[in-house]
DRENFIGU-898253 format. One line per field, with one value per residue (C-alpha): residue number from 1; residue in three letters; x, y, z. Coordinates in steps of 0.02 Angstrom, whole numbers, always signed. Layout:
DRENFIGU-898253
k <- (NUM; ...)
r <- (ALA; ...)
px <- (X; ...)
py <- (Y; ...)
pz <- (Z; ...)
***
This chain:
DRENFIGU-898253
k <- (1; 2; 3; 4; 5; 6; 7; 8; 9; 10; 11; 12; 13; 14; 15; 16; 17; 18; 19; 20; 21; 22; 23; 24; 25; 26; 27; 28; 29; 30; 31; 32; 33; 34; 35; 36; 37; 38; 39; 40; 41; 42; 43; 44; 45; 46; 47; 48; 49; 50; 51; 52; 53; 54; 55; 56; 57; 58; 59; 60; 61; 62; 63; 64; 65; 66; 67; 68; 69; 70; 71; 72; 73; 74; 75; 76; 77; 78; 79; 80; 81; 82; 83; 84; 85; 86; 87; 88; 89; 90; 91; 92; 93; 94; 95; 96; 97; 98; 99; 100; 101; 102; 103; 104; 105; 106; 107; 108; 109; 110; 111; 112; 113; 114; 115; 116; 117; 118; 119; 120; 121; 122; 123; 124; 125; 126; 127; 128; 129; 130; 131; 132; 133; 134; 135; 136; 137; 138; 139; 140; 141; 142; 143; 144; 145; 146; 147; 148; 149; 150; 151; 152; 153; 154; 155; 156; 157; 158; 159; 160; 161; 162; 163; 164; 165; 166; 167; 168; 169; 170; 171; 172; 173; 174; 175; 176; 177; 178; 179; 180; 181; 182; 183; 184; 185; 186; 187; 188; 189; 190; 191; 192; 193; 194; 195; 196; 197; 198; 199; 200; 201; 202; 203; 204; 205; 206; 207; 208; 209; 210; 211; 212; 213; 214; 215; 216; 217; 218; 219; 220; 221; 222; 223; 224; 225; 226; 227; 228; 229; 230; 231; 232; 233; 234; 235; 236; 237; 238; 239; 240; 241; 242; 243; 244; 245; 246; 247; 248; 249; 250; 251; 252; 253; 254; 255; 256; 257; 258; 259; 260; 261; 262; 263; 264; 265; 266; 267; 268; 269; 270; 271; 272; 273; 274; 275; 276; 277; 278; 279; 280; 281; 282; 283; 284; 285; 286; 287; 288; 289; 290; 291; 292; 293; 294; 295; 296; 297; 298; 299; 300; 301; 302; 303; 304; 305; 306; 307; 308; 309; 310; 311; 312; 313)
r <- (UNK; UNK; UNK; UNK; UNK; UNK; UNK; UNK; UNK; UNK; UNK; UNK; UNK; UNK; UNK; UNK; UNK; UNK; UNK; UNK; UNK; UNK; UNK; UNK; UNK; UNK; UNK; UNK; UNK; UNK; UNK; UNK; UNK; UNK; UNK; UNK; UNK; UNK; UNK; UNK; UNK; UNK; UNK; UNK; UNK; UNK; UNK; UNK; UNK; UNK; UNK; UNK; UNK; UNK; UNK; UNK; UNK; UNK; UNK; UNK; UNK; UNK; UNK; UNK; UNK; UNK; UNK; UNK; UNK; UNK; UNK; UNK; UNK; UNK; UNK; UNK; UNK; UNK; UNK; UNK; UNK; UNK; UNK; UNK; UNK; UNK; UNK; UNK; UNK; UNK; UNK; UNK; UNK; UNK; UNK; UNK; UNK; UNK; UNK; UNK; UNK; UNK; UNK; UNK; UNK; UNK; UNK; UNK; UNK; UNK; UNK; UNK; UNK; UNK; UNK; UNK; UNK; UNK; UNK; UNK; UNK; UNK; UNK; UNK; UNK; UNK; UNK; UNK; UNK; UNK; UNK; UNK; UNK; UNK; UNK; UNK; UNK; UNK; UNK; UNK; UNK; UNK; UNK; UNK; UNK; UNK; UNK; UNK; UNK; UNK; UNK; UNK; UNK; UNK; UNK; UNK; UNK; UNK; UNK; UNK; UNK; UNK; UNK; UNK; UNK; UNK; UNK; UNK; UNK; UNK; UNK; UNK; UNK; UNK; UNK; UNK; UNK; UNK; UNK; UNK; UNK; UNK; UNK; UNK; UNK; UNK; UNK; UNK; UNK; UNK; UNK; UNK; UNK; UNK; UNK; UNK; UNK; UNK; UNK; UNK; UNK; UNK; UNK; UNK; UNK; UNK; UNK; UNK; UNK; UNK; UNK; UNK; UNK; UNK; UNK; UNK; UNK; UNK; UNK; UNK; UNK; UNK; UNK; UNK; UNK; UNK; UNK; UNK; UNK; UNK; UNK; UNK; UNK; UNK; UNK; UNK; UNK; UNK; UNK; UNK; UNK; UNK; UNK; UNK; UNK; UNK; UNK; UNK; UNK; UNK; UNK; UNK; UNK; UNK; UNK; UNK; UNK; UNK; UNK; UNK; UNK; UNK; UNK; UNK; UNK; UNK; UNK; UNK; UNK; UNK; UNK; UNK; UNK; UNK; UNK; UNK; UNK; UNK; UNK; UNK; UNK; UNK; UNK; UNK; UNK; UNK; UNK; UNK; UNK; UNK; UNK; UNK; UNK; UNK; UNK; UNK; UNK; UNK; UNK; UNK; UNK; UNK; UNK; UNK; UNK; UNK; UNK; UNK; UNK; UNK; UNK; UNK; UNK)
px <- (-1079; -1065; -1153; -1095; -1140; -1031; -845; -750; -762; -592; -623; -595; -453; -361; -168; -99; -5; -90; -176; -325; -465; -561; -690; -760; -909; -892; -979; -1045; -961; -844; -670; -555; -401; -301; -289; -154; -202; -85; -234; -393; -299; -184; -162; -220; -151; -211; -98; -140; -64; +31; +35; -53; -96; -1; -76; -121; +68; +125; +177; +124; +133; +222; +384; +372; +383; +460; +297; +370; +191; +179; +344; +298; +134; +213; +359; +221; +135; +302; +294; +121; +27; -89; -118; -258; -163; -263; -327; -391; -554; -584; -417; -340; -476; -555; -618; -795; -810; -813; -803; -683; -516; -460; -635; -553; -521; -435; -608; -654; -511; -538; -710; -643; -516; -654; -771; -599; -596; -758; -733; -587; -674; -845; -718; -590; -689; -512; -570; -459; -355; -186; -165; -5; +8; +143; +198; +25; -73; -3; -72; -233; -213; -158; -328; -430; -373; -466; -652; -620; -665; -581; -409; -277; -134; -18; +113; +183; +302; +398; +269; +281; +274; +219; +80; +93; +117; +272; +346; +306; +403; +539; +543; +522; +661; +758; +764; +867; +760; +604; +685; +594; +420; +457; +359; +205; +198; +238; +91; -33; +14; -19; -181; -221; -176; -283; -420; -449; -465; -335; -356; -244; -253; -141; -12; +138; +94; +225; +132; -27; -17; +12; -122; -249; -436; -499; -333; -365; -519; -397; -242; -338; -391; -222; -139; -217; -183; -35; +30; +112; -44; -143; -9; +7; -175; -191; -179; -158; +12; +108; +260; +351; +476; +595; +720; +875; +909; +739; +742; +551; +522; +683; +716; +679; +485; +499; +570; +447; +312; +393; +404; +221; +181; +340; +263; +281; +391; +531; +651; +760; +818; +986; +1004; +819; +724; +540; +496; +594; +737; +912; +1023; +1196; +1277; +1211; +1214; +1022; +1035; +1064; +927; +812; +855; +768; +584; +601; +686; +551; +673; +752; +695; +640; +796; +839; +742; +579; +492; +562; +532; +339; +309; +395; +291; +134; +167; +240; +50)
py <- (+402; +486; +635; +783; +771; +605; +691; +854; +946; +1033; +1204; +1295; +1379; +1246; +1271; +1127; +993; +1088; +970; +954; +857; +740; +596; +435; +322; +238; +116; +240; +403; +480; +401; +571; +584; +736; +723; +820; +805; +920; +926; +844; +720; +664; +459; +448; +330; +304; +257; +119; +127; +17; -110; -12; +141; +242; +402; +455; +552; +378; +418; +332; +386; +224; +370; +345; +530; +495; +554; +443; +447; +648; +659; +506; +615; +782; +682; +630; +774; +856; +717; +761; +611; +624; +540; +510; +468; +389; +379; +177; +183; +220; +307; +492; +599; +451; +402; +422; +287; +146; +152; +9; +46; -147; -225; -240; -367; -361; -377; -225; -144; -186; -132; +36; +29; +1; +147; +259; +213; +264; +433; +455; +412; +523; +676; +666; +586; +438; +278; +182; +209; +145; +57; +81; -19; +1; -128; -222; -105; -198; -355; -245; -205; -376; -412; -287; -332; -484; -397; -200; -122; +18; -29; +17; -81; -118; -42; -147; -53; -150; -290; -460; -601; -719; -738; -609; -750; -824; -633; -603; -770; -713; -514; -595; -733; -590; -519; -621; -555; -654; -829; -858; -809; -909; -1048; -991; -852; -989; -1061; -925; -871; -1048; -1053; -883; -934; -1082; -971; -1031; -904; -902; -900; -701; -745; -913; -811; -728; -557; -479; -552; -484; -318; -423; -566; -459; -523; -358; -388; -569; -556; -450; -573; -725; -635; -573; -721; -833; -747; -784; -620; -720; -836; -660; -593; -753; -711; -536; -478; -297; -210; -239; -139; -233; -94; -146; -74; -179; -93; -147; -202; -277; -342; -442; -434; -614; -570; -458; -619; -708; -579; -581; -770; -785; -670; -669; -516; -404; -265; -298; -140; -173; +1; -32; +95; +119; +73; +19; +215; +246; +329; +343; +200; +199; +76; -106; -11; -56; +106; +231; +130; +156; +333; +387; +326; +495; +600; +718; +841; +676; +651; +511; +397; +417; +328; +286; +421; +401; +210; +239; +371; +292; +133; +235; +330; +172; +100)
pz <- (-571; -398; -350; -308; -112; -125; -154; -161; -337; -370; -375; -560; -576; -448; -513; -583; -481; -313; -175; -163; -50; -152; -52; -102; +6; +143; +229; +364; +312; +172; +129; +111; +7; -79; -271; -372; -545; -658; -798; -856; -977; -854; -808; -611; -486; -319; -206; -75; +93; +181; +360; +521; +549; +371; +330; +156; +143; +178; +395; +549; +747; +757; +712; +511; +459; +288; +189; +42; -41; -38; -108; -241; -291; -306; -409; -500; -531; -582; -744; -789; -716; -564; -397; -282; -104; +38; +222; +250; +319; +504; +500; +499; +377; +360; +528; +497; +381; +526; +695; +720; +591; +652; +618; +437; +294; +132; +53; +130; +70; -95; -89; -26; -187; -306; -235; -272; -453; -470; -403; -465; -645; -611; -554; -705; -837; -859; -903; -807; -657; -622; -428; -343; -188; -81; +46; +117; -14; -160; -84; -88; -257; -318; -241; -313; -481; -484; -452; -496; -638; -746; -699; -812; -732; -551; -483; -326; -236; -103; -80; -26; -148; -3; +98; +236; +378; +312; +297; +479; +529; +441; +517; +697; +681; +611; +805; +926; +1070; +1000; +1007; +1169; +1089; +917; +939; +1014; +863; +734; +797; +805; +623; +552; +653; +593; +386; +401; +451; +630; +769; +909; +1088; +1117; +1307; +1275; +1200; +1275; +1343; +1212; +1046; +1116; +994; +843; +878; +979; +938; +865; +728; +695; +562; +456; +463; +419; +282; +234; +279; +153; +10; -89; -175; -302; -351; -395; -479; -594; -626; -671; -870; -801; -864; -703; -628; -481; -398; -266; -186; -128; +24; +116; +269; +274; +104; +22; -170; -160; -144; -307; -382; -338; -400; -568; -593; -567; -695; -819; -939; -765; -747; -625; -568; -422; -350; -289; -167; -91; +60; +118; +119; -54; +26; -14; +76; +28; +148; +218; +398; +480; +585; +438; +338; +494; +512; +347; +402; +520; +391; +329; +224; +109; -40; -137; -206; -380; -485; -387; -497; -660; -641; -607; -738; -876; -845; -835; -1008; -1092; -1052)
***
């Protein structure tokens, strides 16, 4: 159990479904999150951020202003089941934790996942928390599931059923404009999933923010895992959610997801996005439009989808 000097207590007489800071250890200083957590019986899941720099409302400086994981807790909250949502370490409220946010690994990201679940667990007495990883989190959480304890299932929202290198040759042969940079990132990415280093200054000055030295300790050890292999492997109860109107992460990957590990879950949202949006057209522009769209909500379904699955379990 975690003392009291380790996270944030909700104070009595906190109305239901309000936000609230809550904090978990870090390596060098406190993981911070905001819990909504409608009443003391309530399921919990913590929400696990996705790719870069994604704030614990689920935005980014890199112009994501969707907050799809604010509007997935409150939705949450609204169906009596609570959420812990995240800042990765060295990041946002949690910058303190390390002083380099890119000296990272998935292994330290699951280690950060499992220090959650316990505070979640001293805080709110649950026995078991539910993960829901959304885009590179549910790689993290795919990942956690195989050393974490207290779990009481997966939700993978919008994440990749391949290893992470052969989704980034895919979104960069996607763009004309990188045909002349192909090869050398080809190369790089298989160097990177075999675990070798790469030399960054023998790249092409464009792929220098994608294969920069202080990145490349985290994509080897993204890049060789295969989402689908720890799927197959996990007995959790497991919810794959996709939506068919994503641009980053194809259907196919759900697919994939849900014929390594046939007693999964699999809804396919036919008119969502990457940030659980409404997309009602195959038009890439409109579809982009709604990562800045702060006043849209969630597309039908997103919610229902999770809750039921949480309450069914």
């Amino acid at each position: 159990m975690l003392g009291a000097a380790m996270m944030t207590i909700l104070a009595a007489g906190t109305p239901a479904n309000a936000n609230s800071d809550i904090e978990a250890p870090g390596p060098n200083g406190p993981l911070r999150g905001t819990a909504i957590l409608p009443n003391e019986a309530t399921p919990v899941v913590l929400i696990i951020p996705g790719s870069g720099p994604t704030d614990r409302d689920g935005n980014s400086p890199l112009g994501v202003r969707a907050a799809p994981y604010r509007l997935l807790a409150e939705g949450l909250a609204g169906q009596g089941i609570g959420s812990v949502r995240i800042d990765k370490r060295g990041m946002f409220g949690s910058q303190a934790a390390v002083p380099d946010a890119n000296a990272v690994t998935i292994g330290d990201y699951v280690r950060d996942t499992a220090a959650w679940v316990e505070a979640i667990r001293a805080q709110t007495g649950t026995e078991c928390v539910w993960l829901l990883g959304h885009s590179e989190g549910g790689l993290v959480a795919l990942a956690a599931a195989a050393s974490v304890d207290h779990l009481c299932g997966l939700i993978l929202v919008a994440t990749a059923g391949r290893p992470l290198g052969e989704v980034l040759k895919e979104q960069l042969r996607a763009n004309p404009a990188n045909a002349p940079v192909l090869d050398a990132a080809y190369w790089a990415i298989d160097e990177l999933s075999a675990g070798r280093h790469v030399e960054a200054a023998s790249l092409p000055p464009e792929l220098a923010p994608l294969f920069g030295p202080a990145l490349q300790g985290f994509l080897i050890s993204a890049f060789t895992l295969d989402p689908a292999e720890l799927a197959g492997k996990s007995r959790l109860p497991m919810l794959i959610l996709q939506g068919q109107r994503d641009l980053q992460v194809p259907v196919g990957d759900a697919e994939r997801l849900k014929q390594a590990a046939p007693e999964a879950t699999l809804i396919v949202l036919p008119d969502a996005n990457h940030v659980l949006k409404q997309v009602n057209s195959d038009e890439r522009e409109a579809n982009v439009a709604t990562y800045s769209a702060t006043d849209l909500p969630l597309a039908p379904g997103v919610v229902d989808a999770i809750a039921g699955f949480v309450k069914s379990h």
